[in-house]
C-alpha positions in Angstrom: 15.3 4.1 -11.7 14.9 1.4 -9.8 13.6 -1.9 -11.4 13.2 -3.9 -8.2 9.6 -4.8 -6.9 11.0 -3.2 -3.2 12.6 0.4 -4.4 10.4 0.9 -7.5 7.6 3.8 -7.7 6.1 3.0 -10.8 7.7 2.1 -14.2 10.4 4.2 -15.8 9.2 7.4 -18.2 10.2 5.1 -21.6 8.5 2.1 -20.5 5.2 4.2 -20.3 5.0 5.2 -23.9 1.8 3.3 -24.1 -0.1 3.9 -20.8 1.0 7.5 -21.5 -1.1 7.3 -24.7 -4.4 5.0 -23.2 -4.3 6.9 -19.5 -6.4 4.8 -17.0 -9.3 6.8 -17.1 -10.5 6.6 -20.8 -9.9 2.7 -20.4 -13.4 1.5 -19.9 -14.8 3.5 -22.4 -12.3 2.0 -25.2 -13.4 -0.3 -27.6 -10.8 -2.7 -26.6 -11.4 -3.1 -23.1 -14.5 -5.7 -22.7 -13.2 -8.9 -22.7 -10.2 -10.1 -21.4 -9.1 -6.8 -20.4 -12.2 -6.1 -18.1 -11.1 -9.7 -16.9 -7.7 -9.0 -15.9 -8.2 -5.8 -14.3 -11.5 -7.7 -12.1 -9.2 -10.2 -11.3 -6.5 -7.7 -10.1 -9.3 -6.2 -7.9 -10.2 -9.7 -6.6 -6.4 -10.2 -5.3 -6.3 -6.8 -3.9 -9.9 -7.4 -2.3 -9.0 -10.5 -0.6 -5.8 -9.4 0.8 -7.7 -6.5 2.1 -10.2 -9.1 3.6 -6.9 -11.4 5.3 -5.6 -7.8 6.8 -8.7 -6.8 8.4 -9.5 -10.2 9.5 -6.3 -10.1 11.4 -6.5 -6.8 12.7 -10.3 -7.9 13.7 -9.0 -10.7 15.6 -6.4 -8.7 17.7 -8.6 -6.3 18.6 -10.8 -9.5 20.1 -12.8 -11.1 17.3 -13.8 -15.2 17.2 -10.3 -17.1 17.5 -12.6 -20.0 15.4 -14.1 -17.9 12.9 -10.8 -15.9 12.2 -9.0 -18.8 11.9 -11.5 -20.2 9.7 -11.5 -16.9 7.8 -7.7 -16.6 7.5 -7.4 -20.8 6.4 -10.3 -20.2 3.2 -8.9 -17.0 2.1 -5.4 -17.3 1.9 -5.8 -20.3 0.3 -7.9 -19.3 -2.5 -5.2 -16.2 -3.2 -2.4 -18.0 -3.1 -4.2 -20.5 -5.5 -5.2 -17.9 -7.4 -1.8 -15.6 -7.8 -0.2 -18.5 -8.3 -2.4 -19.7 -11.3 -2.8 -15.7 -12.9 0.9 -15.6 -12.6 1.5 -18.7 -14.3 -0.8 -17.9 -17.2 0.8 -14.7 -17.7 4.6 -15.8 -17.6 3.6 -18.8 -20.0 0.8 -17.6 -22.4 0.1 -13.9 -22.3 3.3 -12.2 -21.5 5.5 -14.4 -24.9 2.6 -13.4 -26.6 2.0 -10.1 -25.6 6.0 -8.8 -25.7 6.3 -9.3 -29.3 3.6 -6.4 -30.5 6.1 -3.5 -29.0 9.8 -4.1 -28.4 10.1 -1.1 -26.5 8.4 -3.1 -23.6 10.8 -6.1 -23.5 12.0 -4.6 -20.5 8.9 -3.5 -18.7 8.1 -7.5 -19.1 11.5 -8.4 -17.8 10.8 -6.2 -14.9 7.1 -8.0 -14.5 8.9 -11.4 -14.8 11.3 -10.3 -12.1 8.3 -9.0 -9.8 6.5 -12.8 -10.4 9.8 -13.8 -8.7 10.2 -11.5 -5.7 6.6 -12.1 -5.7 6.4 -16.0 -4.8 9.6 -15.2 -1.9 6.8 -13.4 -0.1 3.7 -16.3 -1.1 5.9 -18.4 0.8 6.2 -15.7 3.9 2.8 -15.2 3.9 1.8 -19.2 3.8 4.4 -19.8 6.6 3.4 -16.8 8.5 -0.6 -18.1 8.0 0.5 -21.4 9.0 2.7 -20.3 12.5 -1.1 -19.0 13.3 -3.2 -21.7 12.5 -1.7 -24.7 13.8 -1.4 -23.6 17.4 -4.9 -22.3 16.8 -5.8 -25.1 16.1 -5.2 -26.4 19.6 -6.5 -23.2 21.3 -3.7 -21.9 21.9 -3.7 -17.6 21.7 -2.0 -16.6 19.0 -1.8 -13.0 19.4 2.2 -12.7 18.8 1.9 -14.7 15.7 -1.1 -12.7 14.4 0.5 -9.5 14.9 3.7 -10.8 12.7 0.9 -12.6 10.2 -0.3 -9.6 9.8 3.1 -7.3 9.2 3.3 -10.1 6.4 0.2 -9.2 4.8 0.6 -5.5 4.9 4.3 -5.9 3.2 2.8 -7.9 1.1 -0.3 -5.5 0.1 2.7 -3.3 -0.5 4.6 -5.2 -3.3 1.3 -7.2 -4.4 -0.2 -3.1 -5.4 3.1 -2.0 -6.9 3.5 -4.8 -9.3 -0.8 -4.9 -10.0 -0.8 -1.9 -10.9 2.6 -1.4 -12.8 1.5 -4.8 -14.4 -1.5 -2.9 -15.5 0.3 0.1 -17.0 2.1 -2.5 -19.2 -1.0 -4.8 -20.2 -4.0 -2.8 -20.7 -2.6 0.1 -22.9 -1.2 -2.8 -25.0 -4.0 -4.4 -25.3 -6.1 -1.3 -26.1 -3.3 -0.9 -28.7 -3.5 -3.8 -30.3 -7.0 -5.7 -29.8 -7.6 -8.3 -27.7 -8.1 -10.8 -30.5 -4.5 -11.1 -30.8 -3.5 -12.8 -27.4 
């Protein structure tokens, strides 16, 4: 099995012992999940919402949407994810995740493998801020930018790509553990 962000399918059989037990669709209805694990998982959904959003914004303006509003559009919301992954991520590696890997040793890997993703993860933050940034500042100057869009947005769907694996391996990990254990102990 592959633990790498790029070659991985989902987590490996013996890190699943606990999603295997709490399976994603009697989450909600668990005792355990109001509260900071109905957070998590809506802040998940807004990362995966606004890259959606930057995608079809792109696509939107190669197929002959507003240069201004696009641009506009593509400034404000890539900044508020990047912003925002980076500040989840950095709450996670420095608070939850120490806390969190202590209640089962059998996931010290799965978290090792999550550390490793928030990693690999900030290689393509900084592709998809340079790639943003090769489109607005000729923009900018009213200059087309049609090229640079079309690479902008190969970023954001490679990114969409690793940004879902990791979410929702992440989620595998975190929720089930937290259904597990109670939220009043992270």
């Amino acid at each position: 099995m592959n633990d790498d962000l790029s070659g991985r399918d989902g987590l490996p059989s013996e890190l699943r012992v606990l999603a295997d037990r709490y399976p994603r669709d009697m989450w909600e209805g668990h005792p355990n999940f109001p509260g900071l694990t109905a957070f998590w998982l809506e802040m998940h959904g807004k990362f995966r919402a606004v890259m959606n959003e930057l995608i079809t914004g792109s696509q939107s303006y190669l197929d002959g949407a507003d240069p201004m509003r696009f641009g506009s559009a593509t400034s404000r919301y890539t900044g508020f994810f990047l912003q925002g992954l980076q500040g989840h991520h950095g709450i996670e590696d420095h608070h939850y995740f120490p806390l969190m890997v202590e209640f089962d040793p059998r996931l010290v890997r799965a978290f090792d493998i999550l550390d490793k993703d928030h990693h690999a993860l900030h290689d393509h933050m900084n592709a998809l801020a340079d790639a943003t940034n090769d489109v607005l500042r000729p923009l900018q100057s009213g200059a087309q930018v049609r090229d640079e869009t079309g690479r902008l947005l190969e970023v954001q769907e490679a990114f969409r790509g690793f940004l879902d694996r990791h979410l929702t391996d992440e989620e595998d990990v975190i929720v089930p553990l937290i259904l597990e254990h109670g939220q009043g102990r992270f």
